[in-house]
LUMZA-639438 format. One record per residue (C-alpha): residue number from 1; x, y, z. Coordinates in nm, 2 decimals, padded with zeros to 4 digits. Example, Ala and Ser with C-alpha at 12.3 -4.5 7.8 and 13.67 -1.06 7.14 Angstrom:
n:east:north:up
1:01.23:-00.45:00.78;
2:01.37:-00.11:00.71;
END
This chain:
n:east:north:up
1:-00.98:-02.09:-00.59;
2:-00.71:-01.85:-00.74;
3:-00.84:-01.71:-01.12;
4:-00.57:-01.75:-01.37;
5:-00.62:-01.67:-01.74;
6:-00.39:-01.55:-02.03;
7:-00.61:-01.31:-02.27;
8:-00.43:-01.34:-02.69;
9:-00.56:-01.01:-02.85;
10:-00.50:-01.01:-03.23;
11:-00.66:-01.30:-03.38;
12:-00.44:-01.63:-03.39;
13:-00.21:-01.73:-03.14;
14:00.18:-01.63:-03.20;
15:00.37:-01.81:-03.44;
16:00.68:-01.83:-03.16;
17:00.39:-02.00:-02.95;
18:00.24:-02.33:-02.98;
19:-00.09:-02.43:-02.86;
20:00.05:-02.71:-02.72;
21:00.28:-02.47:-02.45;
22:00.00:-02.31:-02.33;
23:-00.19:-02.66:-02.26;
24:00.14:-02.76:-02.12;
25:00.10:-02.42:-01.90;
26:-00.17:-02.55:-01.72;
27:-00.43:-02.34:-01.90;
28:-00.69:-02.43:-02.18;
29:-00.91:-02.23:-02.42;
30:-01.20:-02.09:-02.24;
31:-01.38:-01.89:-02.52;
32:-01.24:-01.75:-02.86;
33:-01.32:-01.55:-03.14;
34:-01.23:-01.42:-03.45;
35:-00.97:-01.14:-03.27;
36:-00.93:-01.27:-02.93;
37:-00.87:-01.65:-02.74;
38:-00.89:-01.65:-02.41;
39:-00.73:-01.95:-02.22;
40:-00.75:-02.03:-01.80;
41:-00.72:-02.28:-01.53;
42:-00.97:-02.54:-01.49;
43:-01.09:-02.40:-01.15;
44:-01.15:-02.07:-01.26;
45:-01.52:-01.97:-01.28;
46:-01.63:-01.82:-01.63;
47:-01.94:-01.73:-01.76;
48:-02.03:-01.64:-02.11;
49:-02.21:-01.35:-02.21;
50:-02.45:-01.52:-02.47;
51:-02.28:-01.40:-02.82;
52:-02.00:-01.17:-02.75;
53:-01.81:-01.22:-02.44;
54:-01.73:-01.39:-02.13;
55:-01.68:-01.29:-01.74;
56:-01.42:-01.45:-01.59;
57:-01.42:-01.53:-01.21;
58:-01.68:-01.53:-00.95;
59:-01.99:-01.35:-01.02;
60:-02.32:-01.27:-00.79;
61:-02.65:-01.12:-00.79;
62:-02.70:-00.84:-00.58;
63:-02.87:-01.10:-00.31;
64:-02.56:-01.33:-00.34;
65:-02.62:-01.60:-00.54;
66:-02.38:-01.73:-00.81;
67:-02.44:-01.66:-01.15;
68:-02.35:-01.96:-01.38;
69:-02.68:-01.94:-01.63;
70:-02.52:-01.72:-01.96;
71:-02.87:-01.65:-02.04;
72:-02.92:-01.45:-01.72;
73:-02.65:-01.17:-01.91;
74:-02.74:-00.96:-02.12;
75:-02.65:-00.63:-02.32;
76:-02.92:-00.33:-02.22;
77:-02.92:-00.04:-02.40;
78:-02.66:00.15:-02.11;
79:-02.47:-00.13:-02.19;
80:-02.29:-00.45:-02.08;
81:-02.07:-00.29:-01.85;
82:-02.33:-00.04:-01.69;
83:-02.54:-00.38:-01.63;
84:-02.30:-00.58:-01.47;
85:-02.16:-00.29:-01.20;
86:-02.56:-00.20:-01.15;
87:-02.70:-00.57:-01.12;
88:-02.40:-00.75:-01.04;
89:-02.12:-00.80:-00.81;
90:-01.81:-01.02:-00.72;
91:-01.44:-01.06:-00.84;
92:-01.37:-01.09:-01.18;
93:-01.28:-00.95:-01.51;
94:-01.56:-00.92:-01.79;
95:-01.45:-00.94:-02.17;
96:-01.73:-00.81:-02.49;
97:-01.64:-00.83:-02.78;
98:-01.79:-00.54:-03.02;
99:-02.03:-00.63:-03.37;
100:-01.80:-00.72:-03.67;
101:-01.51:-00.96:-03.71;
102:-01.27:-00.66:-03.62;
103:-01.49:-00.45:-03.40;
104:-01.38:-00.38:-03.05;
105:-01.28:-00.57:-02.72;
106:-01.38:-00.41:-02.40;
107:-01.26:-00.56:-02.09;
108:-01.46:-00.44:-01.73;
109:-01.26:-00.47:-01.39;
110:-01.48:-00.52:-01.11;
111:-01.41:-00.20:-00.84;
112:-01.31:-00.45:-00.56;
113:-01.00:-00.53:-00.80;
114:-01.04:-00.94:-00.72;
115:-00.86:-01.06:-01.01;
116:-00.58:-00.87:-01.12;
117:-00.54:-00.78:-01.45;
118:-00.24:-00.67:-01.65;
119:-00.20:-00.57:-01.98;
120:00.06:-00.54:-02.29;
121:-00.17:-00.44:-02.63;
122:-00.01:-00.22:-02.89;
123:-00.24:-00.18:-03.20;
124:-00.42:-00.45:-03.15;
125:-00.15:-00.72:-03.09;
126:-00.07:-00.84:-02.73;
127:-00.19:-01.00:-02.40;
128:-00.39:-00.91:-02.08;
129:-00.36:-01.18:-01.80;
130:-00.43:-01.20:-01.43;
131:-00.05:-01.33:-01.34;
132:00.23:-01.16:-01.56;
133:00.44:-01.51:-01.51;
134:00.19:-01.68:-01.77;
135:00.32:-01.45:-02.05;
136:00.69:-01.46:-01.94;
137:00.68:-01.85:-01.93;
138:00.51:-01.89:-02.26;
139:00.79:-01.66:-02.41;
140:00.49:-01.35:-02.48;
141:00.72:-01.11:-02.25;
142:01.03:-01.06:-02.11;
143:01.08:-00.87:-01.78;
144:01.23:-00.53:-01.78;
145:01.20:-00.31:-01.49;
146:01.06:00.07:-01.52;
147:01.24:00.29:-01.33;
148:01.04:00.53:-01.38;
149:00.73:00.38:-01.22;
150:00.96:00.21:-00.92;
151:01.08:00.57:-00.80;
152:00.73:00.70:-00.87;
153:00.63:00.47:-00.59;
154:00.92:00.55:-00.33;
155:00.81:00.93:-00.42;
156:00.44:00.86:-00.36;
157:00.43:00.55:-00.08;
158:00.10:00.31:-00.15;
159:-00.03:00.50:-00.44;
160:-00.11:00.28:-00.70;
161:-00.12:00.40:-01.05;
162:-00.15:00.20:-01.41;
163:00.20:00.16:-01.43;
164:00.32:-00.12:-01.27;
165:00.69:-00.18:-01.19;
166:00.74:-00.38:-01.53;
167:00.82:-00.18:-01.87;
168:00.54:-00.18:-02.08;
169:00.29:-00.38:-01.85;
170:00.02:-00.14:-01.75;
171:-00.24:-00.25:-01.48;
172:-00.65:-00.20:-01.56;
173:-00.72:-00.03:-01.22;
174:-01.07:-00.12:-01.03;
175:-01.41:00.00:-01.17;
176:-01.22:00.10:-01.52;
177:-01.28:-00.05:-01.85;
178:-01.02:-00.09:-02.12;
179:-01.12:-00.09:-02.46;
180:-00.88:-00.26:-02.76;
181:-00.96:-00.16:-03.12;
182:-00.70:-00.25:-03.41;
183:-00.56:00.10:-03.39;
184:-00.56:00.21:-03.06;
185:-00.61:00.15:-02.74;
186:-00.78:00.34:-02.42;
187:-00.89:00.35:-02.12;
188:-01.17:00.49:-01.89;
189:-01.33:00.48:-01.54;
190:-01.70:00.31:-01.55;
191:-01.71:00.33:-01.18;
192:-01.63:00.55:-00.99;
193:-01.67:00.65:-00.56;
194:-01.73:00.94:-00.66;
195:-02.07:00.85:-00.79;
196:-02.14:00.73:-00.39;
197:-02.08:01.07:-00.22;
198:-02.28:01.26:-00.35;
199:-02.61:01.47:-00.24;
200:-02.87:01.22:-00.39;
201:-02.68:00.95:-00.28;
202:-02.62:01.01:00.11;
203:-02.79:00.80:00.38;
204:-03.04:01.03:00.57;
205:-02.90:00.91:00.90;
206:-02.75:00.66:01.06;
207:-02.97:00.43:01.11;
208:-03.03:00.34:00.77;
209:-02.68:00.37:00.70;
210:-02.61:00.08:00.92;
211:-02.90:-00.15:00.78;
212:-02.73:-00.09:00.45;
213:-02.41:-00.18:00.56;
214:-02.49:-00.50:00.78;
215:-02.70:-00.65:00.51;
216:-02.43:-00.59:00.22;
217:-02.16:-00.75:00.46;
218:-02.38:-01.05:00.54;
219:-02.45:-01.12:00.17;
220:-02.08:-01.10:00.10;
221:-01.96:-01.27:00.29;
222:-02.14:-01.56:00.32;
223:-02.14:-01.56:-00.02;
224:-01.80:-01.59:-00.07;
225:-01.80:-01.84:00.21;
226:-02.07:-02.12:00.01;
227:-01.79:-02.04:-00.30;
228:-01.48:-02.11:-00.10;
229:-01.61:-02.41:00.17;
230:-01.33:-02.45:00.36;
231:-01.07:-02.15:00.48;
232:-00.90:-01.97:00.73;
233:-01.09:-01.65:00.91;
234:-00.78:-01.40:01.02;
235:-00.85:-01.27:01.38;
236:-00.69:-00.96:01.43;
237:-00.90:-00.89:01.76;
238:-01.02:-00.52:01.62;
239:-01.35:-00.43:01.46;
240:-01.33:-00.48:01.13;
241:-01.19:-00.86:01.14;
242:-01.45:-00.98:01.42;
243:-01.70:-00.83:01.18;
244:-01.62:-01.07:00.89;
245:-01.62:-01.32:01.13;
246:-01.92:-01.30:01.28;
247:-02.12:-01.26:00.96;
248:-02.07:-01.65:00.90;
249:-02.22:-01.82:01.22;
250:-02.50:-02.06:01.03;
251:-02.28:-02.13:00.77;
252:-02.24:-02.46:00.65;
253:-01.84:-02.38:00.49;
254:-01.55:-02.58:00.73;
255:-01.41:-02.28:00.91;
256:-01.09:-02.20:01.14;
257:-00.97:-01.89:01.28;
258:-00.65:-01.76:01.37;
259:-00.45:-01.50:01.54;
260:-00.08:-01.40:01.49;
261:00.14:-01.41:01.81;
262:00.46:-01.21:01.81;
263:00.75:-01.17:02.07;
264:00.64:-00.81:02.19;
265:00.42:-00.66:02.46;
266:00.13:-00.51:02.37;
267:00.07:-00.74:02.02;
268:-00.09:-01.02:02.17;
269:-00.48:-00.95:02.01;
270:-00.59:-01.36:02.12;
271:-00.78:-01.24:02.47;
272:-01.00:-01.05:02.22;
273:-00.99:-01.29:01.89;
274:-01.14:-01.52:02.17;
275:-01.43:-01.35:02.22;
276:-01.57:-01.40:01.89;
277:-01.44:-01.72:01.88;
278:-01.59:-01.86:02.21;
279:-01.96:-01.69:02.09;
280:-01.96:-01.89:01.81;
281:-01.82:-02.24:01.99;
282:-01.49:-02.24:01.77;
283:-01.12:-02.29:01.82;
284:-00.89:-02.01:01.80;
285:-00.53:-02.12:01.70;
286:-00.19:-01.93:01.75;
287:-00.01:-01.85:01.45;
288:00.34:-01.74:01.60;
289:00.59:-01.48:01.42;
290:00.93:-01.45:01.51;
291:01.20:-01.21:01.50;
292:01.39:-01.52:01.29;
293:01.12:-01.48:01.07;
294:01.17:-01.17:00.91;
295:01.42:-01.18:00.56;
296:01.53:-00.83:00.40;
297:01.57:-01.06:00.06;
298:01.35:-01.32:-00.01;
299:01.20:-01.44:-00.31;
300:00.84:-01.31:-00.43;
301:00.58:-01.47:-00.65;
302:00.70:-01.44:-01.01;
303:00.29:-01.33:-01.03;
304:00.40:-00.97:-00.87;
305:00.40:-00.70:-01.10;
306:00.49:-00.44:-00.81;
307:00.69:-00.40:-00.56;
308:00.41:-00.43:-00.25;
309:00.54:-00.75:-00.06;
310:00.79:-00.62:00.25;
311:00.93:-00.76:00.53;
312:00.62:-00.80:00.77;
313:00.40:-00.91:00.52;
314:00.67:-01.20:00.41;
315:00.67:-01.31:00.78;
316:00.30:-01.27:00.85;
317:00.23:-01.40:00.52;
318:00.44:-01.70:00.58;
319:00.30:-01.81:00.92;
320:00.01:-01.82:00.74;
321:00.14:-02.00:00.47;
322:00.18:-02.25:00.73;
323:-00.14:-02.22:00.89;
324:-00.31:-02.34:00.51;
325:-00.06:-02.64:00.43;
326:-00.17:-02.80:00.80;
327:-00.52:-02.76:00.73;
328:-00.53:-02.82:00.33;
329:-00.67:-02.51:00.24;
330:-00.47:-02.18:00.08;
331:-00.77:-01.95:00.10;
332:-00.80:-01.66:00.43;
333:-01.06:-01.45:00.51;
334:-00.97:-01.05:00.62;
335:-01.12:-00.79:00.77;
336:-00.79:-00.57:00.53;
337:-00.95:-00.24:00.44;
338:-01.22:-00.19:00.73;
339:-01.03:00.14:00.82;
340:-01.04:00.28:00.52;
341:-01.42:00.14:00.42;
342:-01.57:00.25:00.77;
343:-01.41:00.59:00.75;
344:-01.11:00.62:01.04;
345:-01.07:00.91:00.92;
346:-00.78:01.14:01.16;
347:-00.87:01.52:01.05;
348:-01.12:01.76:01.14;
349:-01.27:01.71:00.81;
350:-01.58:01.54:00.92;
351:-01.68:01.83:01.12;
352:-01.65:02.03:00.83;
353:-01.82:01.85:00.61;
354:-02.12:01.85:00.83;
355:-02.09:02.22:00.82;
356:-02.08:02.24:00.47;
357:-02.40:01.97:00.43;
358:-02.62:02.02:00.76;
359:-02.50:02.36:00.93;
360:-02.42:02.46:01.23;
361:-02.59:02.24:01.51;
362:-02.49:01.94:01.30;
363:-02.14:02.13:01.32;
364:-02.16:02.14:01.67;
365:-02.21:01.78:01.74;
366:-01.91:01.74:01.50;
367:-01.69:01.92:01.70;
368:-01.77:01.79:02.03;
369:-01.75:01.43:01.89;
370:-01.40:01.58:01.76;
371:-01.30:01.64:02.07;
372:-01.40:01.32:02.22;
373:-01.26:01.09:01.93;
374:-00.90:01.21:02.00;
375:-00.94:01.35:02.36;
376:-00.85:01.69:02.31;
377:-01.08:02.04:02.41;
378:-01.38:02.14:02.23;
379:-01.22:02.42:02.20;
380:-00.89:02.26:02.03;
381:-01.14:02.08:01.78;
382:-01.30:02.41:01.67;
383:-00.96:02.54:01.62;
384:-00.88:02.26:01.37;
385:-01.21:02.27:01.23;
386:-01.20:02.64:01.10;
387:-00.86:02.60:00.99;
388:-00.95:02.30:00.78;
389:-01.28:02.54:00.66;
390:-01.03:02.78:00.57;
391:-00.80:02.57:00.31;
392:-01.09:02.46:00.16;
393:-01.25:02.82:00.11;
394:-00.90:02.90:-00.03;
395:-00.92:02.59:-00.25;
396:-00.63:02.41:-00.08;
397:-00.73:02.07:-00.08;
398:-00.53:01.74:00.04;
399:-00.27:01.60:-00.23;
400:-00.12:01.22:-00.19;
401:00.16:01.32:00.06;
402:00.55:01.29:-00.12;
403:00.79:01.18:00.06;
404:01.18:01.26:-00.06;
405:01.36:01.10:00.19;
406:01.66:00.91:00.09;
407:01.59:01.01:-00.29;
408:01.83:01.14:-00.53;
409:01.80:01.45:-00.71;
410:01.80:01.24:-01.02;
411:01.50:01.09:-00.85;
412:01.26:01.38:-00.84;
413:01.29:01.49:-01.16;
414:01.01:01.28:-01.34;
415:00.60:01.40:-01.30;
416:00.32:01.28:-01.07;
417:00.13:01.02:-01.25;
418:-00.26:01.04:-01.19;
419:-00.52:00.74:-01.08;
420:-00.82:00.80:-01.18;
421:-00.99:00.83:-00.80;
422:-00.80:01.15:-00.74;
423:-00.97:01.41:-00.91;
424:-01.25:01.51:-00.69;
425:-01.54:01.67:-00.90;
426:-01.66:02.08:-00.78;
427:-01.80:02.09:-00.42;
428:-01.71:01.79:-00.31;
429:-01.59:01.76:00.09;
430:-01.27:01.71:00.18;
431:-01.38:01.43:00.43;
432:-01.52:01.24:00.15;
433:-01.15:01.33:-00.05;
434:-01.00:01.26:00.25;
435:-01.21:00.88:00.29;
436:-01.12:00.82:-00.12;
437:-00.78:00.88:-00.08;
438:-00.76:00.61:00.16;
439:-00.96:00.37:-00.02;
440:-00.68:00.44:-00.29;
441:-00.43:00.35:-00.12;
442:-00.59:00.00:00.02;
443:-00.51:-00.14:-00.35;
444:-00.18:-00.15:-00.36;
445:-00.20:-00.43:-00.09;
446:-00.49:-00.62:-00.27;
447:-00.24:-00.87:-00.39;
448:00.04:-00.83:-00.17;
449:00.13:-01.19:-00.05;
450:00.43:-01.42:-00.01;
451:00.29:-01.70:-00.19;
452:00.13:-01.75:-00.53;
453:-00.08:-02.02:-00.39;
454:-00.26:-01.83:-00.08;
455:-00.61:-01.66:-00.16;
456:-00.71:-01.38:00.07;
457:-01.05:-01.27:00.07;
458:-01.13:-00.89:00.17;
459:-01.48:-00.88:00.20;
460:-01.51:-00.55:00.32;
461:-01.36:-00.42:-00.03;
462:-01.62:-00.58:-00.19;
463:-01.86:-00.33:-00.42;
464:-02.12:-00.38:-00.26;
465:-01.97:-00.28:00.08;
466:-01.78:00.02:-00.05;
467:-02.08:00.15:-00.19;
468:-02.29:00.13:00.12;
469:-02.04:00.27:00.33;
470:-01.90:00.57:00.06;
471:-02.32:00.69:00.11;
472:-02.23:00.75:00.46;
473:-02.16:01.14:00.58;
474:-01.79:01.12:00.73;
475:-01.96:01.29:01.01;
476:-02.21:01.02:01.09;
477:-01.87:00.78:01.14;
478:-01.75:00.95:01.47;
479:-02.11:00.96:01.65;
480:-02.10:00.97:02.03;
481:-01.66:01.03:01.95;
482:-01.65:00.64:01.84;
483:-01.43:00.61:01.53;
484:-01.62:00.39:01.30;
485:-01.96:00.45:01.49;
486:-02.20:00.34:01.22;
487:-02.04:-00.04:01.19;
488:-02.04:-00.04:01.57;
489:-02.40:00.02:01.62;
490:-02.47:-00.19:01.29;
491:-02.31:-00.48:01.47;
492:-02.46:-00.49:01.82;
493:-02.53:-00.82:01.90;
494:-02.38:-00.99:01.65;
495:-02.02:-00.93:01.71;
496:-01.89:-00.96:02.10;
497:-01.95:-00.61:02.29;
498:-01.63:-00.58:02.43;
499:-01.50:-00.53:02.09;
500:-01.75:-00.25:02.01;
501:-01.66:-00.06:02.29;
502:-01.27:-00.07:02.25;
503:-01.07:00.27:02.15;
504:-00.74:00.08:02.15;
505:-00.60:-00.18:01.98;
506:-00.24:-00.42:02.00;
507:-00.02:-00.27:01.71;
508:00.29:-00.37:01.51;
509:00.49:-00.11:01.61;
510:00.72:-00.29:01.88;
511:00.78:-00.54:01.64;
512:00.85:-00.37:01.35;
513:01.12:-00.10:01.59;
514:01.28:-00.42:01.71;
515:01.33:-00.58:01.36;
516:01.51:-00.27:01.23;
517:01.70:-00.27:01.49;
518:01.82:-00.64:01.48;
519:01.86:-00.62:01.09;
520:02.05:-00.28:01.06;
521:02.35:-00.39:00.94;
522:02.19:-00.62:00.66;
523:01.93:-00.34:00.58;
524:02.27:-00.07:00.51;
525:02.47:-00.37:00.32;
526:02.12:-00.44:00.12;
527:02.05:-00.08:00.01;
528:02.40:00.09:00.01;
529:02.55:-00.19:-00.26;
530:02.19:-00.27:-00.40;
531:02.02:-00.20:-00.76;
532:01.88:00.10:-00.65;
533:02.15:00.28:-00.57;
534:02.29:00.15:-00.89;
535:02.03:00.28:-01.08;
536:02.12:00.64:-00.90;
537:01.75:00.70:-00.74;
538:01.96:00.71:-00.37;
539:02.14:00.96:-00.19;
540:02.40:00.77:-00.02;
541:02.53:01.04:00.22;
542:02.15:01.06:00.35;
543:02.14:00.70:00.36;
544:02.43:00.70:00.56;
545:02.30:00.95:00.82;
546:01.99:00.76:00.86;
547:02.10:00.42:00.91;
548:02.34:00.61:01.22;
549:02.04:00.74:01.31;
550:01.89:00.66:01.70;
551:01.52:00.75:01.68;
552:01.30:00.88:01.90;
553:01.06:00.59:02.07;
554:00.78:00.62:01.93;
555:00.91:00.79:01.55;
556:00.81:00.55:01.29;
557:01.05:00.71:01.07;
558:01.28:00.40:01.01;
559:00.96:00.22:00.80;
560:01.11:00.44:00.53;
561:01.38:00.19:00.53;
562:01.18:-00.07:00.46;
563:00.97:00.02:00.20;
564:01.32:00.07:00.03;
565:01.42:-00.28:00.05;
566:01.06:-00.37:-00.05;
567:01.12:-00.21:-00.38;
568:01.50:-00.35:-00.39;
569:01.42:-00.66:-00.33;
570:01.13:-00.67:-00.59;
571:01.40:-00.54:-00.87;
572:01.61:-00.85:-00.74;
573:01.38:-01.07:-00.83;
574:01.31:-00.94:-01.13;
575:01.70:-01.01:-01.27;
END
């Protein structure tokens, strides 16, 4: 089920709007009060807050059952918000309304980011919604692009901040709350990883780290699973995927599993996909992806509020797509995230942190893990080890990486804006900045698909996953020089051992070389006479010289090409 509601702040509905277009819209009132009306589709799960509020979407107790009784909500003295993050988890939005006729609204975003939530408020007048469409088609907002925030996201690639690409439409980020009062208007984080990493928080060792972890997988997903019933379980034949899939043998929900198939050696993951499949006496079917599939322009869900949707995940998406309609469902299950959530981290930073928490024989292991992990010397991973101990004793720690290329001058004038994630409080380790930095960036993708009508589930974003896994020492992840070690050892015997002992794994890299290649010519005639340049955000002599370019084999340097027609083609669709 896809959640879908249209928040009125301000007290009555618009006079330009009649209550009869939003009925018309699909949506209907789900809870009002004297300042607020909040309308949504029939199949999305609410439940009110006994009083003063509501929670839309799914909501579950921290064994995994669905919360539908209002009385079991309540408002402790910490608060609404602190009770719900503490007690609760899922994917929704929460909405309180304060004491008084005129006393303030607070809406909570849960820290997986389930339901996305947008919002245009300026003293005390606007709209938040989960799909920026419902406002534009009920005549509440007309799109505009910001500039602004689209060349912010060339200059900083999968950061997401609260500007999203449409003027005046700011996004509530995961884990923050945004409070509306007549006046004014503000935001602040209520949770935070930050909270997960630290001293008193840390797993003592790895054992219990991985009991954490398998339990608060298991109750996810098979949680979501009795919610959804029927759906499609996306084998990618790595770790994280078979995971997800394994944690729902017993489960009564009508499952099928897929794997994408692509014209290129080395992407063909099904040998592997099988082995979960055939341990749990299921199908697997073959969801091909062509070179005919991928589109430099193609239309994207009048929903998307940023440009995030490129070229591979309109094809992938697509065959999908396709996948659902044959099998009358439009909701898939991921493992999207598990590199980020179990920690594949690619610095020496683990082995300093467990110099910096544990000392030097911890240190050692560290290092010699190091050198394992990416086959290199011991010595090589001491190297790299006190030369990442050094920035840090000079303070230098790791900024979200800009990248120039192709830009404008014009383009690199405006400031870096911040997300609330990135400001790492005294002492902490730069693995842990290092592991929150890439949880960052997994939300940008958290909505990324080609059709308004497909649900993807990412149970391994879920809070209670991220917070088990965030209380694990980035050293503890590369035990024995196994990247993600702790979910491999939490998984023996539940997910197929030739999985858990892979190091490698089929990647999109031939396919994505070979598609720039065989759409050059459309990619130049897309950018060089697109709205970008237009707008005067590209350099068109660079361009020039990189679309001659040959590059190297293995360079991945062309993908900066596509992340521009990503954001061009966005703007397109905008118009």
């Amino acid at each position: 089920m896809n959640v879908r509601f249209l928040l009125l702040v301000g007290g009555n509905i618009p006079l330009a709007l009649r209550e009869e277009d939003i009925l018309d819209a699909g949506l209907r009132r789900t809870f009002s009060h004297s300042s607020v009306s909040l309308w949504s589709t029939p199949e999305t799960p609410t439940v009110e807050i006994s009083g003063h509020g509501i929670v839309v979407g799914l909501l579950f107790d921290a064994s995994g059952r669905p919360v539908t009784d209002p009385g079991s909500l309540r408002n402790t003295a910490d608060g609404l918000n602190r009770h719900l993050l503490r007690d609760y988890w899922g994917e929704y939005v929460a909405v309180s309304i304060g004491s008084g006729d005129r006393g303030p609204m607070t809406l909570l975003r849960d820290p997986s980011g389930g339901v996305p939530c947008m919002y245009a408020v300026s003293n005390g007048q606007g709209f938040v919604t989960s799909d920026i469409s419902l406002a534009v088609d009920l005549g509440l907002y007309r799109r505009q692009v910001d500039w602004h925030s689209i060349v912010h996201g060339l200059r900083f690639p999968y950061r997401r901040t609260e500007r999203t690409g449409l003027l005046d439409v700011h996004e509530l980020l995961p884990g923050c709350a945004l409070e509306i009062g007549s006046s004014r208007t503000s935001v602040h984080t209520e949770w935070s990883p930050w909270s997960f990493v630290q001293d008193d928080a840390r797993h003592p060792d790895p054992e219990s780290a991985g009991d954490h972890i398998r339990d608060a997988v298991s109750i996810v997903v098979n949680a979501y699973a009795a919610a959804d019933d029927r759906f499609v379980v996306q084998l990618s034949g790595g770790l994280d995927s078979s995971i997800v899939a394994s944690c729902l043998r017993g489960t009564s929900a009508q499952l099928l599993f897929g794997s994408l198939v692509m014209p290129v050696a080395g992407t063909d993951e099904r040998p592997y996909a099988r082995l979960v499949t055939e341990s749990m006496d299921r199908d697997l079917l073959s969801v091909p992806v062509g070179f005919e599939d991928v589109r430099i322009d193609f239309p994207v869900p009048p929903s998307s509020a940023v440009p995030a949707t490129g070229m591979l995940q309109h094809a992938t998406s697509t065959a999908w797509d396709s996948v659902g309609a044959a099998n009358n469902t439009g909701t898939f299950y991921t493992g999207g995230g598990g590199d980020s959530i179990f920690c594949y981290l690619q610095t020496a930073a683990p082995a300093v942190d467990a110099y910096l928490e544990r000392g030097m024989v911890t240190t050692a292991i560290a290092v010699r893990d190091l050198s394992t992990l990416h086959g290199c010397t011991v010595w090589k991973a001491g190297r790299l080890t006190r030369k990442k101990l050094g920035m840090v004793r000079r303070g230098v720690r790791r900024g979200w990486k800009e990248d120039r290329t192709l830009l404008s001058t014009q383009a690199l004038e405006g400031p870096e804006l911040a997300h609330p994630w990135l400001d790492p409080p005294p002492r902490s380790l730069p693995g842990d900045c290092e592991k929150i930095h890439d949880l960052i960036g997994t939300q940008l993708y958290m909505h990324a698909t080609a059709s308004p009508r497909r649900r993807v589930r990412r149970p391994l974003l879920s809070q209670p996953v991220m917070e088990a896994c965030l209380k694990v020492p980035t050293w503890m992840w590369i035990a024995g020089g196994r990247d993600r070690a702790v979910a491999r050892d939490a998984f023996k015997g539940t997910v197929p051992s030739a999985i858990l002992a892979r190091r490698s794994k089929g990647s999109y890299a031939g396919y994505l070389a070979t598609a720039y290649a065989r759409n050059k010519a459309e990619i130049r005639e897309f950018l060089m006479g697109g709205e970008l340049r237009a707008a005067g955000l590209l350099d068109p002599h660079a361009m020039s010289e990189f679309l001659a370019s040959e590059f190297a084999p293995r360079s991945m340097a062309f993908v900066r090409a596509f992340d521009l027609c990503t954001a061009e083609n966005w703007v397109r669709n905008q118009a």
